[in-house]
N, C-alpha and C positions, 0 to 999 in steps of 0.2 A: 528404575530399580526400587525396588521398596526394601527398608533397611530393618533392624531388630539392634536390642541394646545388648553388648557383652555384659553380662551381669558382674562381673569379676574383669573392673578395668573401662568399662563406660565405650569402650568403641562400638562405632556404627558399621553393622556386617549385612551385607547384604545377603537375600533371602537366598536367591540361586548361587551357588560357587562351581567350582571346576573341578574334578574328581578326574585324575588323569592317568587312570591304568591302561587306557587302551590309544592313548596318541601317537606310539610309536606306528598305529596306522598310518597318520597322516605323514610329510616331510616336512622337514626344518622348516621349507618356506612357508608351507600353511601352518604347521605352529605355530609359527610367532605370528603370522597374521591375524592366529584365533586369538591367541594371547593379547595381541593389543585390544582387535576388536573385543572383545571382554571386559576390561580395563574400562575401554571407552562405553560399553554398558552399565558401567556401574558397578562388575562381580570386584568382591575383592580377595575373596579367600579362594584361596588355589592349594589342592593338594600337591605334594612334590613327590610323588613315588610312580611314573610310569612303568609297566612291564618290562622296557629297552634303554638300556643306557645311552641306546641311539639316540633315546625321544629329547635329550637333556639339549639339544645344539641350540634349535628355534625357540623355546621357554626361556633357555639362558638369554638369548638378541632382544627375547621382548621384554626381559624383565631386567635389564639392564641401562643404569641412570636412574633418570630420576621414576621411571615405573618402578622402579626396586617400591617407592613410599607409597604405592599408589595400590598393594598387592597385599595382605596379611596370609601367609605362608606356611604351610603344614609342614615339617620336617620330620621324620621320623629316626628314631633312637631302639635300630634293629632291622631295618631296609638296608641291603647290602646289594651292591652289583659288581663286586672282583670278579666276575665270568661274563660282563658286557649285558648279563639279565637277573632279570629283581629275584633276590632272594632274600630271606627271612634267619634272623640269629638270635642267640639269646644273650654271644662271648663278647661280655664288656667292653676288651680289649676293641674287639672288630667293630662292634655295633658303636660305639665311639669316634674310630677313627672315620666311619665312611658320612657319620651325623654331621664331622666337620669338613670332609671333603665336598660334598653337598654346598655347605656352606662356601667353602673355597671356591667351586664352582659358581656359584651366583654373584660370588665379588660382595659376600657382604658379611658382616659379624653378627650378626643375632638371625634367632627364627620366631618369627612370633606366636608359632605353638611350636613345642618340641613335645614328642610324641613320644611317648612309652609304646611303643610297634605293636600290637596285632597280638595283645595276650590271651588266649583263650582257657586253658587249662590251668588248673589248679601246681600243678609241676612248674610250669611255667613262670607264672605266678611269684612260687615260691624263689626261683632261680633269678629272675631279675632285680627281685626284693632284697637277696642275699648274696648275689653273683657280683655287684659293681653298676648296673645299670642305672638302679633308682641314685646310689650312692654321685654318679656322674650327674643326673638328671637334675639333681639338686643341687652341684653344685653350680652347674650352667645356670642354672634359675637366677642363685644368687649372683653370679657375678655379670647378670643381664647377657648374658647369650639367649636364651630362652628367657620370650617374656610372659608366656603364659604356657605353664606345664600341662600336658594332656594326656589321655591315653586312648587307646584302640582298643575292643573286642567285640565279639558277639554273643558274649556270653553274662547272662543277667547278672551270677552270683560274682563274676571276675569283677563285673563293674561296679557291684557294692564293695567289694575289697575295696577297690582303687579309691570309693567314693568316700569311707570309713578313713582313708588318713590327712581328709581334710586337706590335701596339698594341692588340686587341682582344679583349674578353670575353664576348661574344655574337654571334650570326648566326643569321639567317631563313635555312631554306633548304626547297628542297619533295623531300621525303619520301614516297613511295607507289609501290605495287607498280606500275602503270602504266608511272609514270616510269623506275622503276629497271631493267626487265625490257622494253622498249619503245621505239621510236623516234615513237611517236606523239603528242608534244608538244614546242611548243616551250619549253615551261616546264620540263623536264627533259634538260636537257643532258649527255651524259655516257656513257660505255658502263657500265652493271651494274658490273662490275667496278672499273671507277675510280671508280664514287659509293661502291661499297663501302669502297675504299680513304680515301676521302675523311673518311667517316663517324668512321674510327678518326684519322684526321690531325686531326677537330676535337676529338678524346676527348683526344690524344695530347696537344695545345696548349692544353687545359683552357680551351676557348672553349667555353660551353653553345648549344646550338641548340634555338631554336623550330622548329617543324616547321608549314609554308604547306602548305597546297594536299595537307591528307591524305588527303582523297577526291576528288582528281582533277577540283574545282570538281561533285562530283558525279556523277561519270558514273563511278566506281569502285562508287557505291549501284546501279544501273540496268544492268541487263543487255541493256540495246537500246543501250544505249552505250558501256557498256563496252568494251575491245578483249579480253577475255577471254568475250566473251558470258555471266557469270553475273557475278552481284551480290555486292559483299561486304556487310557492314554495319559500321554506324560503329564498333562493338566490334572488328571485326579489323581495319578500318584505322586507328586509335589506337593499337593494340598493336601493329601494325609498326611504326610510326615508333616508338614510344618503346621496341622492342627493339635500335634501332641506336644503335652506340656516339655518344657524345657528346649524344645526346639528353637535353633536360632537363624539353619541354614541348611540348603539340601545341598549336595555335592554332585548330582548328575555324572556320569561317566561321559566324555565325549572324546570323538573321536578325530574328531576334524569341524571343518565350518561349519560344513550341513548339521552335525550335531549340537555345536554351538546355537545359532539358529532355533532351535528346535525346542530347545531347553527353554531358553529366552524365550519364546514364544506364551510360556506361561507369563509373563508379568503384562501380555493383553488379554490375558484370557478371561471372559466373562466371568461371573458367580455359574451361571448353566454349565458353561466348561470346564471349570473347576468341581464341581459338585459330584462328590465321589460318593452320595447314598447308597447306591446301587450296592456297593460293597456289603450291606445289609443283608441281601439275601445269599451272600454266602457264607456269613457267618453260624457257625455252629451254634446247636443251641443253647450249651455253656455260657453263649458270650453274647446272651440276649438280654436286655432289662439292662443294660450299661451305657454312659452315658458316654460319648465317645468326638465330643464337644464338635460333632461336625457342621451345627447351625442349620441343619436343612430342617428343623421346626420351626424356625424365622419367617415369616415375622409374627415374634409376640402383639398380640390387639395392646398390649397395654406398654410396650416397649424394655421388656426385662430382655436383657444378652442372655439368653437362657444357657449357652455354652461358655459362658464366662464364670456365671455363678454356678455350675456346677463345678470347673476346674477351680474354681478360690475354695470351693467347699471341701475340693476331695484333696484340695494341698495342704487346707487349714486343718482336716481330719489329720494329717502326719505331723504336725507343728509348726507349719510354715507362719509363723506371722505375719508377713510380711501380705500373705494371701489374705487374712482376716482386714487387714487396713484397705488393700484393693476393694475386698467384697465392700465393706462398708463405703469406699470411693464412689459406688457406680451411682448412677443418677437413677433409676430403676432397681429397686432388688426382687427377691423371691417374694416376699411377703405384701406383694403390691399384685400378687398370680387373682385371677377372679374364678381360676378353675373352669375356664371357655373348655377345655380340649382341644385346642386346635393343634398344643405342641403332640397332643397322645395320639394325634391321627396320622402327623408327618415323620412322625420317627422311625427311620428305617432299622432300630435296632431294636426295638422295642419297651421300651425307658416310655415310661410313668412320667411321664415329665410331671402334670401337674400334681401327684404324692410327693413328687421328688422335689418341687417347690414347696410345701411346705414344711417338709422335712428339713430343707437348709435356713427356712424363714424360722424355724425352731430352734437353730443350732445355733444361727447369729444372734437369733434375739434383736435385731433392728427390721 
């Protein structure tokens, strides 16, 4: 497993997690068998919201004792299943009682993200902000029930609200070339551009993000369904999401072993199999000349991380400080570019690379 730091709290999360809307596929006994096998790979964040209340039997066996320590746990606060299948609320009252049923059900007192549910709209918004939800959320925070506050949506401006009161260390958000480059869902709200911007606003606020919905519910694998009519594979959509800033973790959907398996499979996967350039020629041409830190201009002849100093430059452009001391940490900066062209030939997006080096070798001034 390869791990990332939670910015907010220092824990080591590993890069693949478990997103488990569709396990009520599998039975109790291959649940828990994914569940442990998981565990004993390394994942440690697991969402907790399958489609079936069915799915809860085998997650409960595997994650019971001492795996309860060995798991950091997505809870959510507006996931409801009094009808035996997941449903969505905004009422206090309910969305409360079933945050600690959950709870009751895993045999344990805390969650280590508790989740503000799946807020998309501005109504919505307002409703759980003033209804008793955030009022609960907070107080769970404090009294260590929830040790890291989080929230869900897919919607850009919902997430600058959530991100504007400063109270939170995690967020769900969906990540994939579809969404980003696309008006074809409603699960990706936003133009290209301001998810971009977005991405560096959750790096900037040291909120870590799990990444929903990385292969587009699937139809990013499938080339009959695709909106780019070819297929990626789960190796290049993994590594897009966890090339954008603030990323910590993807959350894959699985369904069973063979899913599990499959996921995992990326943490062998080459740099070739991983390398999702490609994705360059279906980008619009809006969304050309942007730097999209995916490394396939590597290798620099003089050894600058040319997608590093570009995300320190475009985190330091919003006031990240913290990006200004990284930029100046590297052993290599911009202003070391000899202007070969080698990065302006590789770039599938079409980024200037070496203008754009010495535009950030101007800005740092080292």
């Amino acid at each position: 497993m390869e791990y990332r730091t939670l910015p907010h709290g220092g824990e080591k999360i590993g890069v693949i997690g478990l997103g488990m809307a569709g396990i009520h596929q599998a039975d109790a006994r291959e649940t828990e068998t994914m569940v442990r096998e998981a565990l004993d790979a390394g994942v440690n964040v697991m969402d907790f919201i399958p489609s079936e209340a069915s799915a809860f039997e085998g997650y409960l066996r595997a994650l019971s004792g001492a795996n309860r320590q060995r798991a950091m746990l997505q809870v959510h606060i507006g996931a409801e299943y009094t009808t035996g299948k997941y449903g969505w609320t905004t009422d206090a009252k309910l969305a409360a009682a079933e945050f600690e049923k959950r709870l009751s059900d895993l045999g344990t007192d805390y969650a280590d993200f508790g989740f503000i549910h799946c807020i998309d709209e501005d109504a919505d918004f307002d409703k759980i902000m003033n209804g008793g939800i955030w009022d609960y959320a907070q107080r769970r925070k404090a009294d260590g029930t929830i040790r890291h506050l989080a929230f869900s949506t897919h919607t850009t401006s919902i997430a600058r609200k959530f991100l504007a009161t400063e109270a939170f260390d995690w967020a769900m958000f969906s990540i994939n070339p579809m969404y980003d480059y696309t008006n074809e869902s409603t699960y990706g709200k936003g133009e290209a551009s301001d998810r971009a911007t977005l991405y560096r606003e959750f790096e900037a606020a040291g909120v870590g993000v799990s990444v929903m919905k990385a292969f587009a519910g699937g139809q990013l694998l499938d080339a009959t369904q695709s909106p780019f009519s070819q297929a990626l594979t789960r190796e290049q959509c993994i590594a897009y999401a966890l090339d954008k800033p603030g990323v910590t973790c993807v959350l894959p959907g699985v369904r069973g072993l063979e899913d599990l398996h499959d996921v995992l499979s990326y943490l062998d996967a080459s740099p070739e199999q991983r390398d999702y350039s490609i994705i360059g020629e279906f980008a619009p041409p809006s969304d050309k000349g942007a730097c999209v830190y995916c490394n396939h201009c590597q290798p620099c002849p003089v050894g600058i991380p040319i997608g590093l100093a570009n995300k320190y430059y475009d985190l330091a452009r919003l006031g990240d400080e913290l990006a200004v001391d990284h930029y100046r940490n590297l052993e290599h900066r911009a202003s070391e570019c000899v202007q070969c062209g080698h990065c302006d030939t590789r770039c599938p997006f079409g980024c200037k690379q070496s203008n754009r080096m010495a535009e950030i070798a101007e800005y740092f001034g080292v």
